[in-house]
VOBA-1610 file (N, C-alpha, C; in pm, whole numbers, padded with zeros to 5 digits, always signed):
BEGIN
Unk+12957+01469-11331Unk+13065+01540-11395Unk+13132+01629-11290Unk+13275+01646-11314Unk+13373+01696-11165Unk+13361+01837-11242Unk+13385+01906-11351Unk+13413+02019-11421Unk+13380+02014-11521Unk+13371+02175-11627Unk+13292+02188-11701Unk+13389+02169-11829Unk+13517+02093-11826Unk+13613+02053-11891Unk+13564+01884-11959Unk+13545+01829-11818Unk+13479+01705-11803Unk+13373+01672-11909Unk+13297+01790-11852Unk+13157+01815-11956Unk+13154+01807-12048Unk+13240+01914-12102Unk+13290+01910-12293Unk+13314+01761-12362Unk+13431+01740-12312Unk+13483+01624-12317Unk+13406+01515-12344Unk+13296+01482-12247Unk+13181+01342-12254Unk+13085+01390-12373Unk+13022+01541-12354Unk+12930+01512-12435Unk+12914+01627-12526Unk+13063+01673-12540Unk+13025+01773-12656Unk+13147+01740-12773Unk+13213+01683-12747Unk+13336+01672-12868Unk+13327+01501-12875Unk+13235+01482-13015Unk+13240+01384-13028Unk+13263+01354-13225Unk+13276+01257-13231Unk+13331+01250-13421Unk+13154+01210-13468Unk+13022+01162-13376Unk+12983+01152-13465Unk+12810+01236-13406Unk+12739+01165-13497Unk+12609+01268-13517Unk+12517+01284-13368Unk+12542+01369-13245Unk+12509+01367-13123Unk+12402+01451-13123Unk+12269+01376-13086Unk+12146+01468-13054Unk+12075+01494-12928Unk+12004+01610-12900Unk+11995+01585-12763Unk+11793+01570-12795Unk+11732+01491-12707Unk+11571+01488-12708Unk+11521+01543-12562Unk+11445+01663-12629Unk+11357+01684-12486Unk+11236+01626-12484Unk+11168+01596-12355Unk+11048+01521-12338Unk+10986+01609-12275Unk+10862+01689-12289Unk+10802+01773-12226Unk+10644+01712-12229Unk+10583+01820-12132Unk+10463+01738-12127Unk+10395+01907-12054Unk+10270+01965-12159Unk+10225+02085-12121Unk+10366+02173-12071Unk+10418+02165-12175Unk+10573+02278-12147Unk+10692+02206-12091Unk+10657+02148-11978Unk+10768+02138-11852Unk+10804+02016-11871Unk+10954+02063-11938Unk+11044+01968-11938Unk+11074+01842-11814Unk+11047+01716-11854Unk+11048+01587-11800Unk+11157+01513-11791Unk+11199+01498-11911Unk+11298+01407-11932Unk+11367+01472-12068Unk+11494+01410-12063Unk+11670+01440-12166Unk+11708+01367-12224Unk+11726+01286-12351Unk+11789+01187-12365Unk+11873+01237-12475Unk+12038+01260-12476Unk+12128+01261-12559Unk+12138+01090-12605Unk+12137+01086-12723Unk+12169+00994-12845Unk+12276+01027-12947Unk+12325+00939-12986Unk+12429+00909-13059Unk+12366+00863-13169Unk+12381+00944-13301Unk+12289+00864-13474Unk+12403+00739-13524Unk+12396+00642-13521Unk+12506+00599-13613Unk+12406+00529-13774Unk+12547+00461-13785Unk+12499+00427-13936Unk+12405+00302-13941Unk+12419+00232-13821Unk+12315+00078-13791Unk+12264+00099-13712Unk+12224+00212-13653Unk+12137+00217-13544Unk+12148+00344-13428Unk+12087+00363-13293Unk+12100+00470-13271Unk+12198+00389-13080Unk+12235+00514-13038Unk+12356+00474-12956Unk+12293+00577-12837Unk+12241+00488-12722Unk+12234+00616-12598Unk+12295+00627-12510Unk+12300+00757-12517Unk+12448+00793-12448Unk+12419+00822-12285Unk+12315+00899-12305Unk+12238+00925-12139Unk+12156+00970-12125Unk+12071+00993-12051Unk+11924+00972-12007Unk+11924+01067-11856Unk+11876+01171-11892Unk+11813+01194-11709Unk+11701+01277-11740Unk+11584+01263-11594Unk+11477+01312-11578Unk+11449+01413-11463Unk+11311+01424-11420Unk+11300+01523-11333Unk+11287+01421-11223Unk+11297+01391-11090Unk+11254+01290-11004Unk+11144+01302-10958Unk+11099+01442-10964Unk+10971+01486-10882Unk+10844+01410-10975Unk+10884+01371-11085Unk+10756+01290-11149Unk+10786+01177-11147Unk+10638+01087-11175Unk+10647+00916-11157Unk+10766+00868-11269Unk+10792+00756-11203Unk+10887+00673-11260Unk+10839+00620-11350Unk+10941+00554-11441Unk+10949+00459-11575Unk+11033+00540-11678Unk+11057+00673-11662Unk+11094+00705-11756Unk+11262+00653-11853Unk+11333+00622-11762Unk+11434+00506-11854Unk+11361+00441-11921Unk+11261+00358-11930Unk+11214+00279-11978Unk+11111+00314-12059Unk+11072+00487-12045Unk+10957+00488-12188Unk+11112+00545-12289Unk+11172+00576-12293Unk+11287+00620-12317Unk+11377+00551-12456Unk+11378+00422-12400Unk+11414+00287-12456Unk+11257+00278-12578Unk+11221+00300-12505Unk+11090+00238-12630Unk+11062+00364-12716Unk+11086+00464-12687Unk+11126+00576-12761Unk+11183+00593-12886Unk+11344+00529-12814Unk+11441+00511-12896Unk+11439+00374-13051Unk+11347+00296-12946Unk+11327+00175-13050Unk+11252+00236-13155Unk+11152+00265-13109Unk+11023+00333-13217Unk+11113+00404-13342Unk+11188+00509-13247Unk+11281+00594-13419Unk+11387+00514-13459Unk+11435+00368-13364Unk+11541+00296-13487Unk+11424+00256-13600Unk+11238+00205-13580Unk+11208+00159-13690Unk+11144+00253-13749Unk+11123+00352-13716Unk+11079+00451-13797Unk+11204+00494-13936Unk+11306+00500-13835Unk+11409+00533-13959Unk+11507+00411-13995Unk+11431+00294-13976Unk+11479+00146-14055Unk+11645+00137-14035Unk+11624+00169-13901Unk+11769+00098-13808Unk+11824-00033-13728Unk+11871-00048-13729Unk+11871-00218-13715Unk+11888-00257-13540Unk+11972-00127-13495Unk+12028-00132-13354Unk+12009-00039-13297Unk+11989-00105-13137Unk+11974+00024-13060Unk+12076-00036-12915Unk+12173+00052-12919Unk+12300+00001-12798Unk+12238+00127-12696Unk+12200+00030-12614Unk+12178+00091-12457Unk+12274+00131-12375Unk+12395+00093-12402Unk+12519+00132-12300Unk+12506+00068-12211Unk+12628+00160-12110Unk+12617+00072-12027Unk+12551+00013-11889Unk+12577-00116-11882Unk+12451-00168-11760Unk+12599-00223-11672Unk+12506-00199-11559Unk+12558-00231-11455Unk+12515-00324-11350Unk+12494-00476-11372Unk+12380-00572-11279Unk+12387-00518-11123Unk+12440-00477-11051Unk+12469-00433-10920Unk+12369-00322-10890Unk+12375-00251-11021Unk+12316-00133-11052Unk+12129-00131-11009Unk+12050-00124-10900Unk+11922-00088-10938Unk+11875+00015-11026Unk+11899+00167-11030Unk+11859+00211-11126Unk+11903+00190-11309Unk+12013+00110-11306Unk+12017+00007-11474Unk+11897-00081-11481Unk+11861-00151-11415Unk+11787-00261-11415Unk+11695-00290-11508Unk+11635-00176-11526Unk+11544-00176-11630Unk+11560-00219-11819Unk+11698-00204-11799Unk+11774-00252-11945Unk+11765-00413-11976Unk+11801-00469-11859Unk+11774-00618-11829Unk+11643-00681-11930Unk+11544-00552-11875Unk+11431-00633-11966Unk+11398-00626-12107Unk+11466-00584-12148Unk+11440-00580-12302Unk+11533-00678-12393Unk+11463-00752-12450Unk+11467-00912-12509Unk+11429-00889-12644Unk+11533-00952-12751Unk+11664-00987-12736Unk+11780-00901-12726Unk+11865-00904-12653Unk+11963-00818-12611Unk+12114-00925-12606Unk+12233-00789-12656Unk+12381-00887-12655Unk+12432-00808-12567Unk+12523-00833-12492Unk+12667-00758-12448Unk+12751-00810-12469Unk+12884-00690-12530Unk+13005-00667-12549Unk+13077-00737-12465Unk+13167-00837-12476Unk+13243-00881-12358Unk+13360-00958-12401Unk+13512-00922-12418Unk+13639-00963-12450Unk+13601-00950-12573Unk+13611-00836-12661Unk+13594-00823-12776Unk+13476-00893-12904Unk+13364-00943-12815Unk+13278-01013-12888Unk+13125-00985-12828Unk+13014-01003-12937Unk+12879-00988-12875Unk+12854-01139-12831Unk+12804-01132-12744Unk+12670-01266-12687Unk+12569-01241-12646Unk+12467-01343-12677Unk+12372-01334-12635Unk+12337-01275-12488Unk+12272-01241-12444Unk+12241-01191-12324Unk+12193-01237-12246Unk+12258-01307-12125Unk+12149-01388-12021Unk+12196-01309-11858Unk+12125-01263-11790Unk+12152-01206-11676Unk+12277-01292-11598Unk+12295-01415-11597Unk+12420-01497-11536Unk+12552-01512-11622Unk+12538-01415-11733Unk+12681-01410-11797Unk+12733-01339-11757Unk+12701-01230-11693Unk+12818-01104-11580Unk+12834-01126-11439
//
């Protein structure tokens, strides 16, 4: 984010139900994940952690998120966006079955469609 205009903008003025999750562990905050509630499912918006601890956390994150779409009998969980170029996306790749958005339509998801 360039300014604290910027800021507002992405993740505070939004039309719908925006939550933020802390992940702590013996107090000290780990990991952040702002989510988006919708009506079919839950929408993540972004994700950051501490670096100084081991990795995976995108990825307990995701399984996080899955757990409370079935806890609260949601159908979807939109990861946003991926970026194949991207190493730190990568981890989105693996979670099966998955669609992306592309010219106004979902498809199936195969790593050689982008």
């Amino acid at each position: 984010m360039d300014d604290r205009e910027q800021y507002v903008q992405f993740f505070l003025q939004s039309h719908v139900d925006t939550r933020l999750f802390e992940f702590r562990e013996n107090g000290e905050l780990h990991m952040v994940s702002i989510v988006d509630v919708l009506d079919d499912g839950l929408s993540s918006v972004y994700t950051f952690f501490n670096p100084d601890v081991a990795a995976g956390f995108g990825t307990y994150g995701i399984l996080w998120q899955i757990g409370q779409c079935l806890a609260n009998d949601l159908p979807y969980l939109y990861l946003g966006y991926w970026i194949g170029d991207c190493r730190k996306m990568n981890y989105k790749a693996r979670f099966k079955p998955a669609e992306v958005y592309i010219d106004n339509k979902w498809l199936i998801f195969h790593t050689d469609i982008l």
